[in-house]
Backbone as CSV, one residue per row, in Angstrom:
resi,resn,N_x,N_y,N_z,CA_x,CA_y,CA_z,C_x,C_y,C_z
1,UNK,0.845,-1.189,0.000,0.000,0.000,0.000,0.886,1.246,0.000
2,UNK,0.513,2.387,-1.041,1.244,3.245,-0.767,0.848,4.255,0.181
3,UNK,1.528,5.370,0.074,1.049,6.699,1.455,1.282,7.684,0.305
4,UNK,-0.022,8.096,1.341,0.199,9.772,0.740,1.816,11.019,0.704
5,UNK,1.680,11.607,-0.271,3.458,12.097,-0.271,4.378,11.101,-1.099
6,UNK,4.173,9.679,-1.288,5.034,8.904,-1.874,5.279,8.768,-3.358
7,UNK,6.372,9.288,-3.963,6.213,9.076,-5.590,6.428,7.724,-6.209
8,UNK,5.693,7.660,-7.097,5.328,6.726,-7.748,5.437,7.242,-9.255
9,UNK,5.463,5.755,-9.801,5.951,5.711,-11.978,4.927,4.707,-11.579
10,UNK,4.214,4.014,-13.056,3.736,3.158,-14.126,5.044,2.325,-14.500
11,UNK,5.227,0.856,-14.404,5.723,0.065,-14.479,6.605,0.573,-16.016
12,UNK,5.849,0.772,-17.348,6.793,1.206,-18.211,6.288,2.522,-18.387
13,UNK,6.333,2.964,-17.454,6.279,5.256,-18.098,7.711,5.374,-17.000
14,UNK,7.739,6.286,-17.648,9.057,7.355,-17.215,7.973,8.137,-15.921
15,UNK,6.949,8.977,-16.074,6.550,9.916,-15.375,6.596,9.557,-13.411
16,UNK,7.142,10.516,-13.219,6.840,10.036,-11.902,5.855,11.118,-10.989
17,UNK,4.952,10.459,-10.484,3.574,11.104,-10.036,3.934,11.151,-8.308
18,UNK,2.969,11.819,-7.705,2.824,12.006,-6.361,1.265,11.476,-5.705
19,UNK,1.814,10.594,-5.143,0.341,10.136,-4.203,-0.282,11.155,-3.624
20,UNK,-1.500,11.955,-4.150,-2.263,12.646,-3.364,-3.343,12.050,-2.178
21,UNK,-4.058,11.083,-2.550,-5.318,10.469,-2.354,-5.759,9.387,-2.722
22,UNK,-6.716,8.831,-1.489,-6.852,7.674,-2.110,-8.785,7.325,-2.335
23,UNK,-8.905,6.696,-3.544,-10.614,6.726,-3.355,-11.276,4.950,-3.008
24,UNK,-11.637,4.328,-1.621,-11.147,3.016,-1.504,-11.976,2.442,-2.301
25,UNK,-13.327,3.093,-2.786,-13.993,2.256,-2.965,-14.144,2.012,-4.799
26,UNK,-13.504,2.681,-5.533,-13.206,2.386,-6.576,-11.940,1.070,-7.145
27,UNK,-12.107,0.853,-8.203,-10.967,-0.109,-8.507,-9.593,0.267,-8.799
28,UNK,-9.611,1.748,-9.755,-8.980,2.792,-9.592,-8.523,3.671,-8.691
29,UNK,-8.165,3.496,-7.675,-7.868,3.908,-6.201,-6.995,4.845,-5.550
30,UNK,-5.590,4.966,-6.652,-4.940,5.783,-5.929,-4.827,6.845,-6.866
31,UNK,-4.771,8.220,-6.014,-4.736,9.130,-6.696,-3.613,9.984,-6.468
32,UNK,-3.376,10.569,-8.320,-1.775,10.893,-8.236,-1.944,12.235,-9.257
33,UNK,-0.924,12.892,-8.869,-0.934,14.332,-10.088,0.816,15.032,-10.074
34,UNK,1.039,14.954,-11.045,1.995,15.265,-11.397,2.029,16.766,-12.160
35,UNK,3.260,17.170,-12.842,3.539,18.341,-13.644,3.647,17.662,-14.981
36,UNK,3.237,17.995,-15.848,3.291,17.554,-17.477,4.551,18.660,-17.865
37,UNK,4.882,18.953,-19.244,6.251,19.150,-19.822,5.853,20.868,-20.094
38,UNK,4.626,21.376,-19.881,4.329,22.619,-20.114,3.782,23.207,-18.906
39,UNK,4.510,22.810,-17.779,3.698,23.452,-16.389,2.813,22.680,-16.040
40,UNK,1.489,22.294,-16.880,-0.061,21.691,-15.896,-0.042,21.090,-15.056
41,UNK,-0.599,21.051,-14.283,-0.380,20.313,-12.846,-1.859,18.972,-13.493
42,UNK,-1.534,17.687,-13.589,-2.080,16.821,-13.764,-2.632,15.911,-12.766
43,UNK,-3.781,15.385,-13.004,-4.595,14.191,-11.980,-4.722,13.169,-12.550
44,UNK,-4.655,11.838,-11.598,-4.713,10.804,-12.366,-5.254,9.632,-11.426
45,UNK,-6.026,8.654,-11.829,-5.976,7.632,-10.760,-5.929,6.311,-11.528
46,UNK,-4.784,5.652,-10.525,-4.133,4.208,-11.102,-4.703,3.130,-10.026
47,UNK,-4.939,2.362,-10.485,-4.931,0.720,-9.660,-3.229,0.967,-9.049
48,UNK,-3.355,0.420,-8.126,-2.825,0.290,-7.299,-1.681,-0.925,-7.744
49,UNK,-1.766,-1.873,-8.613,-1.228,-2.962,-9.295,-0.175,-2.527,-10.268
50,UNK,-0.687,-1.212,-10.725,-0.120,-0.555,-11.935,0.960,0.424,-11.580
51,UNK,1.459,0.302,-9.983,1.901,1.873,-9.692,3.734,1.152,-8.986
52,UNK,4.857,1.893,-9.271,5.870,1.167,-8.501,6.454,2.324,-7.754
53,UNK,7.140,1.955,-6.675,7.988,3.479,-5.997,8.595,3.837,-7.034
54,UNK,8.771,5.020,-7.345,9.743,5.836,-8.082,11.092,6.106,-7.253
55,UNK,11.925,6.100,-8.499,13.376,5.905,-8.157,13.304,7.764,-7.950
56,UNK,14.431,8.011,-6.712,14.448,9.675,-6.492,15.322,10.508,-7.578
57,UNK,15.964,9.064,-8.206,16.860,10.403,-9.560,16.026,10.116,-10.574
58,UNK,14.725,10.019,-10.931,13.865,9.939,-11.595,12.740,11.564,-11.589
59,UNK,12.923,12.246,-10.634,12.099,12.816,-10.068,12.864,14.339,-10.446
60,UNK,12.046,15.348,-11.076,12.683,16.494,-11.344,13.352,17.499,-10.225
């Protein structure tokens, strides 16, 4: 299980996201938002299956 604050990647993405939240009762559960390549601050929610710690020299 992850925690809130903890970064996290997609098994093959580069991006590395930030655990905001979690929604339990969906299948889609954890919720993450990152910065995209033009500023936006992005939302996202991954299964929990789909998500690995991110490495810290991964992380801008």
């Amino acid at each position: 299980m992850f925690k809130k604050g903890e970064k996290v990647q997609q098994e093959f993405g580069g991006q590395v996201m930030k655990v905001i939240g979690f929604e339990p009762d969906l299948i889609e559960n954890v919720v993450t938002e990152w910065e995209d390549e033009v500023g936006t601050i992005v939302k996202g929610k991954f299964m929990e299956s789909q998500l690995l710690p991110a490495e810290d020299n991964l992380d801008k």
